[in-house]
C-alpha positions in Angstrom: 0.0 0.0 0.0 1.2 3.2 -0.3 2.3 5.2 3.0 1.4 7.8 5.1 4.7 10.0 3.4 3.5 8.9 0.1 -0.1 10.3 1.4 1.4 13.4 2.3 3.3 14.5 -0.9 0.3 13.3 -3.2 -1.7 15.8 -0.6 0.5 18.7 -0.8 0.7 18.2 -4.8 -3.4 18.3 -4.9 -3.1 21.3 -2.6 -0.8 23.3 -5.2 -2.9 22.3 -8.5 -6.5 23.1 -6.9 -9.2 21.4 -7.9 -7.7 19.5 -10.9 -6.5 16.4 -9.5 -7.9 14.1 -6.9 -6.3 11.4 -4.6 -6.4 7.9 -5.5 -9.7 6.0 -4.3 -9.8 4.6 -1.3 -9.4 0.6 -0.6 -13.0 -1.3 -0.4 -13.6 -4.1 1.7 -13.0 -7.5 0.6 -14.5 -10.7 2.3 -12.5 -12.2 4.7 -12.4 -15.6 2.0 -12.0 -16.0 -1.4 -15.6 -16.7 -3.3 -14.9 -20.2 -4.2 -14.0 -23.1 -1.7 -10.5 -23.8 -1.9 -7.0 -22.5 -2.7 -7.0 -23.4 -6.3 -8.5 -20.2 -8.6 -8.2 -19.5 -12.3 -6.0 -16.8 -13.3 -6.9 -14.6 -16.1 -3.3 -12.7 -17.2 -3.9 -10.0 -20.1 -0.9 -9.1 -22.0 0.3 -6.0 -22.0 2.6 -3.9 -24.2 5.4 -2.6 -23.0 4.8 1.3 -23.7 1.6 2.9 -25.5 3.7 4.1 -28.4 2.6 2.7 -31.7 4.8 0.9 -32.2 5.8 0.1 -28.8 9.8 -0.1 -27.9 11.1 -3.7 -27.3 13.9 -2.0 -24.5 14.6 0.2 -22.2 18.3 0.7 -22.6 20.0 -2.4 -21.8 16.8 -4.0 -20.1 14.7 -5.9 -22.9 11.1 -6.3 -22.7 10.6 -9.9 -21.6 6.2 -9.9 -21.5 3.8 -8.5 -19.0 0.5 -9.3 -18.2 -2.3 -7.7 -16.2 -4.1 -10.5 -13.6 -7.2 -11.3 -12.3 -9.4 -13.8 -11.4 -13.0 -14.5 -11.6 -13.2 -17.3 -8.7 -12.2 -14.7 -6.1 -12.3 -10.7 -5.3 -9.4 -11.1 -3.4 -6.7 -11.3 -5.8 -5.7 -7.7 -5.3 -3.4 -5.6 -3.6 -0.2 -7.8 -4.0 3.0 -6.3 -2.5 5.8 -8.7 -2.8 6.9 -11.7 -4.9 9.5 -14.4 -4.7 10.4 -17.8 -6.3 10.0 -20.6 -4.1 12.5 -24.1 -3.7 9.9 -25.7 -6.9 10.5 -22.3 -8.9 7.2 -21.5 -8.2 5.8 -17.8 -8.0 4.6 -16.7 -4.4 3.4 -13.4 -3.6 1.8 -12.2 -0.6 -0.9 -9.0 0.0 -2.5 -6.5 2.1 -5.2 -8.2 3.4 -3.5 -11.4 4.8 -3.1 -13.5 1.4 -1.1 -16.1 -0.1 -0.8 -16.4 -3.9 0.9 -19.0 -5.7 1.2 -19.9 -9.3 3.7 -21.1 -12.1 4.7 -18.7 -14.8 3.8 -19.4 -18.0 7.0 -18.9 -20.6 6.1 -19.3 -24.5 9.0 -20.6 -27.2 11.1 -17.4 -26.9 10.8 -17.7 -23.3 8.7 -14.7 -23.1 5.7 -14.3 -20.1 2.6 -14.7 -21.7 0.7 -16.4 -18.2 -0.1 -18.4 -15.0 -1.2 -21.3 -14.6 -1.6 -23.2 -11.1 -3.1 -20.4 -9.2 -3.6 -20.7 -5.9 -5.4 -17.9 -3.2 -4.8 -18.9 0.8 -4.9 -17.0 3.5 -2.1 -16.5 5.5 -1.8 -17.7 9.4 -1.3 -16.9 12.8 0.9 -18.7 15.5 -2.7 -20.3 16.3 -3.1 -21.6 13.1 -6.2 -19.6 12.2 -6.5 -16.9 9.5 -5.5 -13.2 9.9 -7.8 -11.3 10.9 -8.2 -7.1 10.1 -5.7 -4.9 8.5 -4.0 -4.5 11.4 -2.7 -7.9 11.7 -2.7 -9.2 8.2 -1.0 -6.5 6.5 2.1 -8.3 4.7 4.3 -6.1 2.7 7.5 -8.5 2.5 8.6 -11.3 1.8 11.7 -13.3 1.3 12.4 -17.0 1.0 15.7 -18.2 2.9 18.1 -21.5 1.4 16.3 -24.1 3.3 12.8 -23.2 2.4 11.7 -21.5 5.5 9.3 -18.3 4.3 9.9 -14.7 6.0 7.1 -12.3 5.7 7.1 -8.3 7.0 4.0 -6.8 8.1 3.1 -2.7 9.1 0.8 -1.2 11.3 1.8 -3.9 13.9 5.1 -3.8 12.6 7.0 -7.8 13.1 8.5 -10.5 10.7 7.5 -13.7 11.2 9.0 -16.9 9.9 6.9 -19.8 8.4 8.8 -22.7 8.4 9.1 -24.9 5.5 7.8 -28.9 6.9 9.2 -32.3 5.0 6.4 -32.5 3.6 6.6 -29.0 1.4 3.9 -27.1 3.6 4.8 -24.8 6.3 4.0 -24.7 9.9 2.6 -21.9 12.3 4.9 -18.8 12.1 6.9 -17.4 14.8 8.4 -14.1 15.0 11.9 -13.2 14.6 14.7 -10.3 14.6 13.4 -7.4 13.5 14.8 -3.3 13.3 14.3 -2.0 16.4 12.9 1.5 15.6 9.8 2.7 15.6 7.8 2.7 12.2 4.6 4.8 11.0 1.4 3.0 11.5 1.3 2.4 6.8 4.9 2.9 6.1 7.1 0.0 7.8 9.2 -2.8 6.6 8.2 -2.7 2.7 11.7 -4.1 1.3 12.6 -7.7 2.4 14.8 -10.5 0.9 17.0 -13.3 1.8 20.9 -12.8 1.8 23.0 -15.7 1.9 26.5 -14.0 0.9 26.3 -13.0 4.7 25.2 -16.6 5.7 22.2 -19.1 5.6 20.3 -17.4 7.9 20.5 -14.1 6.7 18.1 -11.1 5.5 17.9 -7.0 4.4 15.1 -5.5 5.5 14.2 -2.2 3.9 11.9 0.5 5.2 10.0 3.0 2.7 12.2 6.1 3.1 15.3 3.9 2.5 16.5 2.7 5.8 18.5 -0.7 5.9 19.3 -3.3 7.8 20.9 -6.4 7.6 19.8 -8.9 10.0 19.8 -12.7 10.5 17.9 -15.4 12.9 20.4 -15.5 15.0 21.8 -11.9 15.5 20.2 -8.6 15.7 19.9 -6.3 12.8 22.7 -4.0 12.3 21.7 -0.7 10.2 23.3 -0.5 6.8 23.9 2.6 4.3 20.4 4.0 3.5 19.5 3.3 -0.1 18.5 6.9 -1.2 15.6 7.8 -3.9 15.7 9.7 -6.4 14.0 12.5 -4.5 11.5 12.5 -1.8 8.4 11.4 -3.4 9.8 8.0 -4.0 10.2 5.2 -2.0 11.6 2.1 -1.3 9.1 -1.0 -1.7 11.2 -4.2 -2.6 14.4 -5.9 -2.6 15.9 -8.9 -4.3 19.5 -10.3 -3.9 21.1 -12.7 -6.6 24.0 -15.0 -6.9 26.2 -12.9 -4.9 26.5 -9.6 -2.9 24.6 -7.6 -5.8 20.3 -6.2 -4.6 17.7 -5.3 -6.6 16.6 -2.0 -5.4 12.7 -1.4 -6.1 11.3 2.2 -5.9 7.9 3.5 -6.6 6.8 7.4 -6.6 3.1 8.8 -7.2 1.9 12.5 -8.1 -1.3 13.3 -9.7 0.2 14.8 -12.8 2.3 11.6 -13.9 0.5 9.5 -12.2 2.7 5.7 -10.5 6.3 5.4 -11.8 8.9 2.4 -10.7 12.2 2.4 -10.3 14.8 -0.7 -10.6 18.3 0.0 -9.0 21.3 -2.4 -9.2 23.3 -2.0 -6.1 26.4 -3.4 -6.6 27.0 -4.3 -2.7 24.3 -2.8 0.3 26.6 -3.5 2.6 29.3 -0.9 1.5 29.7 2.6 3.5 28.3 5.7 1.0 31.2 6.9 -0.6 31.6 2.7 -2.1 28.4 2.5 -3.4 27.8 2.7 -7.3 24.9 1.3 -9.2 25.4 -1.1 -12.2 22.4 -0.4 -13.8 19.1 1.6 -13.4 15.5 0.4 -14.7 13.1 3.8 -14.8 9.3 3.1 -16.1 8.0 6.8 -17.0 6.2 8.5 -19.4 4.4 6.6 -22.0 6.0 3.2 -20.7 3.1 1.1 -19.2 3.3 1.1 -15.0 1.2 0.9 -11.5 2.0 0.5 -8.1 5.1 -1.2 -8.3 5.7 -3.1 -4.8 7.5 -6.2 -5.1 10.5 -7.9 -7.5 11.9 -11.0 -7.8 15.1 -12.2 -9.8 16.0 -15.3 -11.7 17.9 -16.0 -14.7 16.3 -16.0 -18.8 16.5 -19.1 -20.9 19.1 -17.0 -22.8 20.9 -16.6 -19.4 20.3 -12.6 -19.0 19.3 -11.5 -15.5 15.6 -11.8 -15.5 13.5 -9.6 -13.7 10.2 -10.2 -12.7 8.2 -6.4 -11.1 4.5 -6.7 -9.5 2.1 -3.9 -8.6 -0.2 -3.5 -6.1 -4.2 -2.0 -7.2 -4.8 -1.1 -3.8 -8.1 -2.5 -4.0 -8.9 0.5 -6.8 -10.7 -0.1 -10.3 -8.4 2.6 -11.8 -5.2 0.7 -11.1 -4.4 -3.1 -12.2 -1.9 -5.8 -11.5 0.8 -6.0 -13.6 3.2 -8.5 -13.6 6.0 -7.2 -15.8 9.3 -9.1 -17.1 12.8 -7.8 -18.2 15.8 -9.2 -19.1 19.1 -7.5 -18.8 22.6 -8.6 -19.8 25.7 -6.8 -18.3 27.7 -4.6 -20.6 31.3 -6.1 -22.1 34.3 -4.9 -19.7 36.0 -2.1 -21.0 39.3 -2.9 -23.6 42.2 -2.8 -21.2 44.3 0.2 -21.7 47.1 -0.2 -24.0 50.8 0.2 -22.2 52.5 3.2 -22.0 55.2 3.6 -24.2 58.6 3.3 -22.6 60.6 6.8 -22.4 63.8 6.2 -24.8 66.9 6.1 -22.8 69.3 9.0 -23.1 72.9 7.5 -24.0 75.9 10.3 -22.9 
């Protein structure tokens, strides 16, 4: 969801252009279950171009339009308001939401390995230590989520601000959560732990949690979380939503920003190592989705590699609940740039004779 800061710029922005622009709807209520009986739900994925130009581009610089579709389901109402995504042990996508949900599906690739689907949905709630469903936003509101080596399933929540870890059984389900190291500051009541994701360069059980305005930590099961270098935005309207990490040291920064003149844009940042003081920190490459390039709510990403073997990058967006906004599920692939010739050598200085 978007936060209470978020709230305030878009409120400030409304105040300066008058009557002109209004604030995004408000979330409806959902029912507490999904309309069917069961987890298993169809999923109804739209494709979507990649920009409204006619034509539209195939790339953003290096990043190369991999498919996108817009989801929805007509089993449930409750397939909304997604706000993070990870691949599981099977490969398997699982997301989680605002209102206490668990979605899982497999992606659906075509020949050129391009998203064109889902199939396998399923729609579960999620659970308490008591085994029973969450119950009100102020417990069910999951914003993270990251999945550690063995299995076991992390997921942040804000307004009562924890993380909890599911643990993954023999049997592939996952037992009663219990809750685990957290940042210990205090959070606003819709703007807490947005950005979470496994980290196993810094051992098995280890995990960055990121906080909208860019705070860091890195913490693990076993230690407290330690604060990091903040990951700055662009400027203050955006903020920080999602993190991946991948085959090494290297996160996925996710950023999202809203006014009412251009409406959602996303960010994707390439932070070479999170863990490096300020004056370390470069990025290795930056994903912007602006202008006429199709976007939403941008809230959670997820990385994994092409069947070309590019860095493959999987973005999700959050509706809010709203008719105006959808969710897109939106892939890119994006292959480092050659190294640089090495410098030829210096020629050597003749030597004088006398």
């Amino acid at each position: 969801m978007i936060g209470l800061r978020g709230l305030l710029v878009l409120g400030l922005a409304s105040a300066a252009l008058g009557q002109c622009a209004k604030a995004p709807p408000q979330p409806v209520v959902l029912p507490i279950a999904p309309v069917k009986v069961g987890p298993e739900i169809s999923v109804v994925a739209t494709p979507v171009p990649l920009s409204s130009a006619n034509p539209p581009p195939t790339a953003i610089g290096r990043f190369v339009y991999a498919g996108g579709v817009a989801i929805s389901s007509p089993d449930t109402q409750r397939l909304h308001g997604l706000s993070d995504l990870k691949f599981g042990p099977d490969g398997g996508l699982v997301a989680i939401g605002d209102d206490g949900d668990l979605f899982e599906a497999r992606l659906k690739l075509d020949e050129a390995g391009r998203l064109v689907g889902l199939t396998d949905g399923k729609l579960s709630p999620l659970k308490g230590p008591d085994g029973q469903p969450l119950q009100g936003k102020e417990k069910a509101d999951a914003e993270g989520l990251a999945i550690l080596p063995n299995g076991d399933r992390l997921v942040s929540f804000e307004r009562d601000h924890r993380i909890w870890l599911y643990p993954r059984q023999p049997d592939g389900t996952y037992g009663p959560p219990r809750a685990v190291n957290k940042p210990s500051t205090t959070f606003p009541d819709n703007e807490g732990m947005e950005a979470l994701t496994a980290y196993p360069i810094a051992g098995p059980d280890a995990y960055l949690v990121g906080g909208e305005e860019g705070e860091v930590w890195l913490c693990r099961l076993s230690a407290p979380c330690v604060g990091q270098t903040p990951q700055s935005p662009p400027d203050f309207t955006w903020g920080l939503t999602s993190f991946a990490a991948f085959e090494g040291q290297s996160v996925a920064a996710l950023f999202r920003a809203y006014d009412p003149i251009r409406g959602w844009r996303g960010q994707v940042r390439f932070v070479i190592d999170p863990r490096a003081p300020a004056a370390r920190q470069y990025l290795a490459a930056t994903l912007t989705l602006d202008g006429a390039i199709t976007r939403d709510n941008f809230e959670g990403i997820a990385l994994s590699r092409s069947p070309s073997g590019a860095t493959r990058i999987y973005i999700l967006s959050d509706d809010n609940d709203t008719p105006t906004e959808r969710t897109l599920l939106m892939a890119f692939d994006w292959t480092a740039p050659p190294p640089p010739p090495p410098a030829p050598p210096k020629p050597k200085k003749p030597v004088r004779r006398r």
